[in-house]
C-alpha positions in Angstrom: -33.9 -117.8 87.5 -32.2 -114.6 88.9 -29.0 -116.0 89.4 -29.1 -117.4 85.8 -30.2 -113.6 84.5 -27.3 -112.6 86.4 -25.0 -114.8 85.2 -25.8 -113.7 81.4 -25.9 -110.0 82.5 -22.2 -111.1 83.8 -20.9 -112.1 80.6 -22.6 -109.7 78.4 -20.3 -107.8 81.0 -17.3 -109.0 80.3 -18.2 -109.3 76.0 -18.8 -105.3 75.9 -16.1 -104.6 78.1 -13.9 -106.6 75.6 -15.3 -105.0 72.5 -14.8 -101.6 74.3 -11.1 -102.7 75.0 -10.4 -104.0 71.6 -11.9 -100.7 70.4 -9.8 -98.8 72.8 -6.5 -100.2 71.5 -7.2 -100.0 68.2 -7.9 -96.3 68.7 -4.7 -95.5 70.3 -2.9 -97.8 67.9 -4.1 -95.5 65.2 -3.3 -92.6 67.0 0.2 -93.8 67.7 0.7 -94.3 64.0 -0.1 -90.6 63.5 2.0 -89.4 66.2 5.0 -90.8 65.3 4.2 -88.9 61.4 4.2 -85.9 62.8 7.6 -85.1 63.5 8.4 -86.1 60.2 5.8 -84.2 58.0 6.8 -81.1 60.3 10.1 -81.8 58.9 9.1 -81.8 55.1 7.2 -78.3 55.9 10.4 -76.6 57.7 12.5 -77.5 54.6 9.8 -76.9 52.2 9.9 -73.0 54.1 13.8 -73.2 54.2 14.1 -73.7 50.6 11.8 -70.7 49.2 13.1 -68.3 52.2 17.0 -69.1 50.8 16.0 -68.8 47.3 19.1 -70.4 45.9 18.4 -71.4 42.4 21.8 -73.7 42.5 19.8 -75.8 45.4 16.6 -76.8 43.5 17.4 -80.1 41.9 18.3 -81.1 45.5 15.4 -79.4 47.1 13.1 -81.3 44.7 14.7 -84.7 44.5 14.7 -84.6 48.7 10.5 -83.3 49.1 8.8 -84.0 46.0 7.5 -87.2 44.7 8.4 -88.4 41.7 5.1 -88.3 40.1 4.5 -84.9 42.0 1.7 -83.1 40.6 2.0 -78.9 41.0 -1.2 -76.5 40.5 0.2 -72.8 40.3 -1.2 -69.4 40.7 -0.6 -69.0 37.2 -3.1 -70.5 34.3 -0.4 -72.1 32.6 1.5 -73.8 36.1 -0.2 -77.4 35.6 2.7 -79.2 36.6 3.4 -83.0 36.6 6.4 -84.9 37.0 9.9 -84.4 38.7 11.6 -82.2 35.8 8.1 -79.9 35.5 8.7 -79.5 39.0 12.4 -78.6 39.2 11.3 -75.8 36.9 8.4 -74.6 38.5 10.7 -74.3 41.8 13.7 -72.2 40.1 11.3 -69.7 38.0 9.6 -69.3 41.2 13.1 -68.5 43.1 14.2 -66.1 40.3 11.1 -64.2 40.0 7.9 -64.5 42.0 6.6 -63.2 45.6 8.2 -64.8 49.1 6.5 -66.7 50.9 5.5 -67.6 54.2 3.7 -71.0 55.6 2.1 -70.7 58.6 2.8 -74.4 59.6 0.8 -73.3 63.3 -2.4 -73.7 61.4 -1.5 -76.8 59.3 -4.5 -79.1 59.2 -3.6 -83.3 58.1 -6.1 -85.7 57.1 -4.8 -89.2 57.7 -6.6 -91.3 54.1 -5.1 -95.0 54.1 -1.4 -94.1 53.5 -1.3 -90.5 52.4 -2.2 -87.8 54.6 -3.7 -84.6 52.7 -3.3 -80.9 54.2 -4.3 -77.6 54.0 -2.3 -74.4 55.2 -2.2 -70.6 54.9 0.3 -69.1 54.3 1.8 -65.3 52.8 2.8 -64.4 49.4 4.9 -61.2 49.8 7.4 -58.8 48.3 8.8 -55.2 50.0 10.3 -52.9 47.2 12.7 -50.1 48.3 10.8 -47.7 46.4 8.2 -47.1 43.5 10.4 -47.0 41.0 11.9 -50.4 42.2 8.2 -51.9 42.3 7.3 -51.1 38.4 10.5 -52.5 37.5 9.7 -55.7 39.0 6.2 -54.9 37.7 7.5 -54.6 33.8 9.1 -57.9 34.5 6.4 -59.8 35.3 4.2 -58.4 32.6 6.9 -59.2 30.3 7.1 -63.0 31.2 3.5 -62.9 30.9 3.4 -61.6 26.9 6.0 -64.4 25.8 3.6 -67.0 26.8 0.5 -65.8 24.9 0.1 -66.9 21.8 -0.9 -63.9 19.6 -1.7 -60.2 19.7 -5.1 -59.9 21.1 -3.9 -61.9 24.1 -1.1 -60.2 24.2 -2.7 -57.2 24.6 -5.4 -58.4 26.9 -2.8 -59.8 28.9 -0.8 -56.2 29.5 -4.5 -54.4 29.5 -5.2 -56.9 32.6 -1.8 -56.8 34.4 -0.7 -53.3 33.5 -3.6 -52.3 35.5 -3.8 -54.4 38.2 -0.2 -53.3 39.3 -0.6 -49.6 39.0 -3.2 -49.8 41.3 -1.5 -52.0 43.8 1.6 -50.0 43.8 -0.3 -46.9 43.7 -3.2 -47.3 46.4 -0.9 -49.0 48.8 2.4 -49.0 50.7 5.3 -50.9 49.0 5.1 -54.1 51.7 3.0 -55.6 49.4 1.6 -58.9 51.4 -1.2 -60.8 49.9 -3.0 -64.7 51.5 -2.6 -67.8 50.1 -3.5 -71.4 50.3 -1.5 -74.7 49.9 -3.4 -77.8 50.0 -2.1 -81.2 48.7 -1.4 -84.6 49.6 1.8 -86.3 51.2 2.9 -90.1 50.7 6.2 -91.8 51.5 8.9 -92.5 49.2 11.8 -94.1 49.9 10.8 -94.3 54.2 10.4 -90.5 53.6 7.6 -88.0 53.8 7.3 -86.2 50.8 4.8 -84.0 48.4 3.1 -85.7 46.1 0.5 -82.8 44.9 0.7 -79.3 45.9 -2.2 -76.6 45.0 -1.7 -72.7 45.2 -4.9 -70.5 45.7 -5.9 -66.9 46.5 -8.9 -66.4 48.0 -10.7 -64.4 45.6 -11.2 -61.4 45.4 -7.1 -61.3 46.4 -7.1 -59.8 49.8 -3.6 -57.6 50.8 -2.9 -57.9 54.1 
């Protein structure tokens, strides 16, 4: 009887230690899969950074035909930036070259989540602008509320609009030095195209209330 109770102990054994090897590989199989995306991911982030530290509008049908999907999806800072498709995109990119804040990714803190075959991140990053003085920064100031007024509709927004943004950036130029340097999010979602990595949505947040830094 104990020999028999051994024998069965034995090969429960031997079937655990099997389903804990099976497990074991399948585990580092999984794990190899996401190491060897890494490198390229990292890749897409560094020329992602490239491209808006360069700022060269001539460069952004090839910066978004190389990193975006074609059926890339693009959530702004702006309440009008819902973006979707290639040519939205393309854009998006140049009018944010030509005219808004720089910015920096912090790709030491990106976070992926591996979901079947996209992988979705999250990163902070810096939206930033240094004028040479204050009369510099109200130009650029007067700019942006400009853009801003040929988009609404009709007076009253028109006028909210300036009320709003007038006021915002007199007191941000005013209360603060000119290295103007606020936080920012970028989450999204990146899938493969073409044996590529690339970004197939991309979402711009502040924190609220906007934090300088």
């Amino acid at each position: 009887m104990k020999t028999k109770t051994l024998l069965h102990l034995k090969n429960v054994s031997k079937l655990q230690a099997g389903k804990f090897l099976f497990c074991g590989l399948l585990v580092l199989i999984s794990f190899g899969v996401q190491a060897q995306d890494i490198p390229g991911i990292r890749k897409v982030f560094g020329e992602f950074q490239l491209g808006y530290a360069r700022r060269d509008t001539t460069a952004t049908e090839r910066f978004a035909d190389h990193l975006f999907a074609r059926n890339i999806f693009i959530l702004g800072t702006g309440s009008d930036e819902w973006i979707n498709g290639l040519q939205a995109a393309k854009k998006l990119v140049k009018n944010d070259w030509l005219y808004w804040l720089n910015l920096s990714i912090d790709t030491a803190q990106l976070n992926l989540q591996k979901a079947g075959n996209i992988y979705l991140f999250s990163v902070p990053a810096t939206a930033f602008i240094q004028f040479p003085s204050k009369d510099a920064a109200y130009g650029y100031s007067m700019g942006q509320i400009n853009g801003i007024l040929k988009n609404e509709p009709d007076n009253r927004l028109k006028l909210l609009s300036l009320a709003r943004e007038s006021t915002n950036m007199i007191s941000e130029i005013e209360k603060g030095d000119l290295n103007v340097r606020y936080q920012l999010r970028i989450t999204g979602a990146l899938v493969q195209q073409d044996g590529n990595w690339v970004f197939q949505q991309l979402v711009y947040s502040f924190p609220y209330p906007m934090k300088r830094q």
